[in-house]
C-alpha positions as a Markdown table, in Angstrom:
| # | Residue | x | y | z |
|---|---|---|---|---|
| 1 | Unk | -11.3 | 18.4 | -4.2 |
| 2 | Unk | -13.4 | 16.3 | -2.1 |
| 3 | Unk | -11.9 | 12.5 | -0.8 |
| 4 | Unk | -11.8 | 9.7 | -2.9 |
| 5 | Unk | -12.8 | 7.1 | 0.2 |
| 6 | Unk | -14.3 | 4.5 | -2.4 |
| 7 | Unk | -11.0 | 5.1 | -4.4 |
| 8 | Unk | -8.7 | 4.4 | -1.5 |
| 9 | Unk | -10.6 | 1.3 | -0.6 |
| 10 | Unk | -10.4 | 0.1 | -3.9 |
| 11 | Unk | -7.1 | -1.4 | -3.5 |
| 12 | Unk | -6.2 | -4.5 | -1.2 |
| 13 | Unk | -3.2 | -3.0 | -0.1 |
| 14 | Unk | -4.9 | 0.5 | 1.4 |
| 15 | Unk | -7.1 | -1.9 | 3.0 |
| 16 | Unk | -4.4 | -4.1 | 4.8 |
| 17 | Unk | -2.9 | -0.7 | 6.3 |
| 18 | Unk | -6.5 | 0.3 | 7.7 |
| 19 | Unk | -6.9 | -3.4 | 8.9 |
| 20 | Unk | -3.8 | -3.3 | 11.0 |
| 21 | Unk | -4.2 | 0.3 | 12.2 |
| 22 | Unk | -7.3 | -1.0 | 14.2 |
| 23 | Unk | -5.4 | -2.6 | 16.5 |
| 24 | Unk | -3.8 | 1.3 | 16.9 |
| 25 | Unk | -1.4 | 3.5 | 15.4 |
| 26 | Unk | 1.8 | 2.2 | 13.9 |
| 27 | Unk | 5.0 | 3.4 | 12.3 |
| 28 | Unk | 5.5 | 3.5 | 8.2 |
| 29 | Unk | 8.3 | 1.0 | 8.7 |
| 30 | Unk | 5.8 | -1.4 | 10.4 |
| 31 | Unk | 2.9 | -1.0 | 7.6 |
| 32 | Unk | 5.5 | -1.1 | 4.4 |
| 33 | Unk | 6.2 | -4.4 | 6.4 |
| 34 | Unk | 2.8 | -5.8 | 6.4 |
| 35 | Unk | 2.5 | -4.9 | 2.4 |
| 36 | Unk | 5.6 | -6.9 | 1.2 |
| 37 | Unk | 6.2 | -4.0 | -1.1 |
| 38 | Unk | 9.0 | -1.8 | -1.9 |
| 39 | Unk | 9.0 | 2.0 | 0.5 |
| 40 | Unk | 8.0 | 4.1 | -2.7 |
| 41 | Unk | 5.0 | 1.9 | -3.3 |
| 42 | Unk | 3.7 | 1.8 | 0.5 |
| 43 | Unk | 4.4 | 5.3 | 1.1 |
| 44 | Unk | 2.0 | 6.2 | -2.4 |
| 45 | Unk | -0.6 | 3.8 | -0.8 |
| 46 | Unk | -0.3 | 5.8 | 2.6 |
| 47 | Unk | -0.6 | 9.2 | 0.7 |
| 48 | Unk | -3.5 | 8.0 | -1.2 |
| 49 | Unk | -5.0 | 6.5 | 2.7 |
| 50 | Unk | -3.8 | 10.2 | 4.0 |
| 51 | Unk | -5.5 | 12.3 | 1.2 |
| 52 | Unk | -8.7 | 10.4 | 1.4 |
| 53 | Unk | -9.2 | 11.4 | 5.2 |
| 54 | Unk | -8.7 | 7.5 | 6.4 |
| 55 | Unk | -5.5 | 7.9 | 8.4 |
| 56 | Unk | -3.7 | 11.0 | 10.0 |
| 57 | Unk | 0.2 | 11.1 | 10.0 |
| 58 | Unk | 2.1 | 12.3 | 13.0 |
| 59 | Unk | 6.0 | 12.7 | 12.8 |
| 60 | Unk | 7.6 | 11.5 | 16.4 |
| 61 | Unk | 11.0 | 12.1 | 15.7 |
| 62 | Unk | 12.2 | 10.3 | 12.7 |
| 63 | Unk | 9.5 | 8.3 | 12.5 |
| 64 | Unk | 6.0 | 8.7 | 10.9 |
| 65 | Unk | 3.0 | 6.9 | 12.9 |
| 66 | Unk | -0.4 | 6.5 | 11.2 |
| 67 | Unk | -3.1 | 6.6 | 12.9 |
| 68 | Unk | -6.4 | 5.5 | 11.6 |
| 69 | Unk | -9.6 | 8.3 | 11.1 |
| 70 | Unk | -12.6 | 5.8 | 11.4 |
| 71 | Unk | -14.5 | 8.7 | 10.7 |
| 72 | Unk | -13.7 | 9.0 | 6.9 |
| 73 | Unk | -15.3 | 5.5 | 6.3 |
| 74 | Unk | -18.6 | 7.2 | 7.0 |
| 75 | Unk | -19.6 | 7.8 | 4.3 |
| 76 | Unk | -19.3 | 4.0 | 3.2 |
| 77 | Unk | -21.0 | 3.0 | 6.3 |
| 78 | Unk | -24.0 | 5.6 | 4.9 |
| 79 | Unk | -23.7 | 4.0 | 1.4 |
| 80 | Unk | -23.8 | 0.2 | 2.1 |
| 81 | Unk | -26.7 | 1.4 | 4.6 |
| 82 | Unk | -29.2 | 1.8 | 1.6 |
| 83 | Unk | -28.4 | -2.5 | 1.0 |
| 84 | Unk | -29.3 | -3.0 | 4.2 |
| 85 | Unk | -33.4 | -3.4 | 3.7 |
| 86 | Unk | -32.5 | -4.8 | 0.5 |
| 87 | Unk | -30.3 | -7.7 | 2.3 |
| 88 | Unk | -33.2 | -8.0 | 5.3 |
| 89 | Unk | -35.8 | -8.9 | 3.0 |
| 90 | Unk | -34.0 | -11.4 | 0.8 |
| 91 | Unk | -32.9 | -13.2 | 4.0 |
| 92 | Unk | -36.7 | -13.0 | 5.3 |
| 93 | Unk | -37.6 | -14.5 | 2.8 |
| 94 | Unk | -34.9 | -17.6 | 2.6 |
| 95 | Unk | -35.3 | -18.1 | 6.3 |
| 96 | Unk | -39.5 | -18.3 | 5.2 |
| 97 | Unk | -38.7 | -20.8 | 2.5 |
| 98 | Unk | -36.1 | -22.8 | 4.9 |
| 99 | Unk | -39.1 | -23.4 | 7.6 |
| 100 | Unk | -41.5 | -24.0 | 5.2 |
| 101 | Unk | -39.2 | -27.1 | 3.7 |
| 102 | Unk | -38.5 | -28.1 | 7.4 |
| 103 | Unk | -42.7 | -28.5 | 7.8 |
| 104 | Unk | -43.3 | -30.2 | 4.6 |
């Protein structure tokens, strides 16, 4: 079965974990933290992170410290790519319309 990236991103929650793991890997305890959410529920949304390929889990003792896998958001960066020209030309064409008032 192939990653659900788009699935995992779906939810504010999975998105706050990769937010904070920019900064660099940190424990479960410290991301159930940031979520305000019981250890059942953060641990599903860290599962759900883990199976999509966006964070690797290491166990260092008793702990488990995520680390992110920028690499899995990829595919998202190849995706939103496609709006890209799309984006370019409407804002061409604003910036156009914006001179042409400041001239008139």
């Amino acid at each position: 079965m192939l990653p659900d990236v788009f699935g995992a991103l779906a939810n504010s929650a999975r998105r706050t974990v990769l937010d904070a793991l920019r900064a660099g890997p940190r424990t479960a305890g410290e991301l159930t933290g940031l979520l305000d959410l019981s250890r059942s529920a953060a641990s599903e949304h860290l599962a759900v992170l883990r199976d999509a390929g966006l964070v690797r889990e290491e166990r260092q003792g008793r702990n488990r410290v995520y680390h992110l896998q920028a690499a899995g958001l990829l595919e998202v960066q190849d995706w939103v790519g496609h709006f890209e020209h799309y984006w370019g030309g409407r804002l061409d064409a604003l910036a156009d319309l914006l001179d042409e008032e400041r001239t008139s």
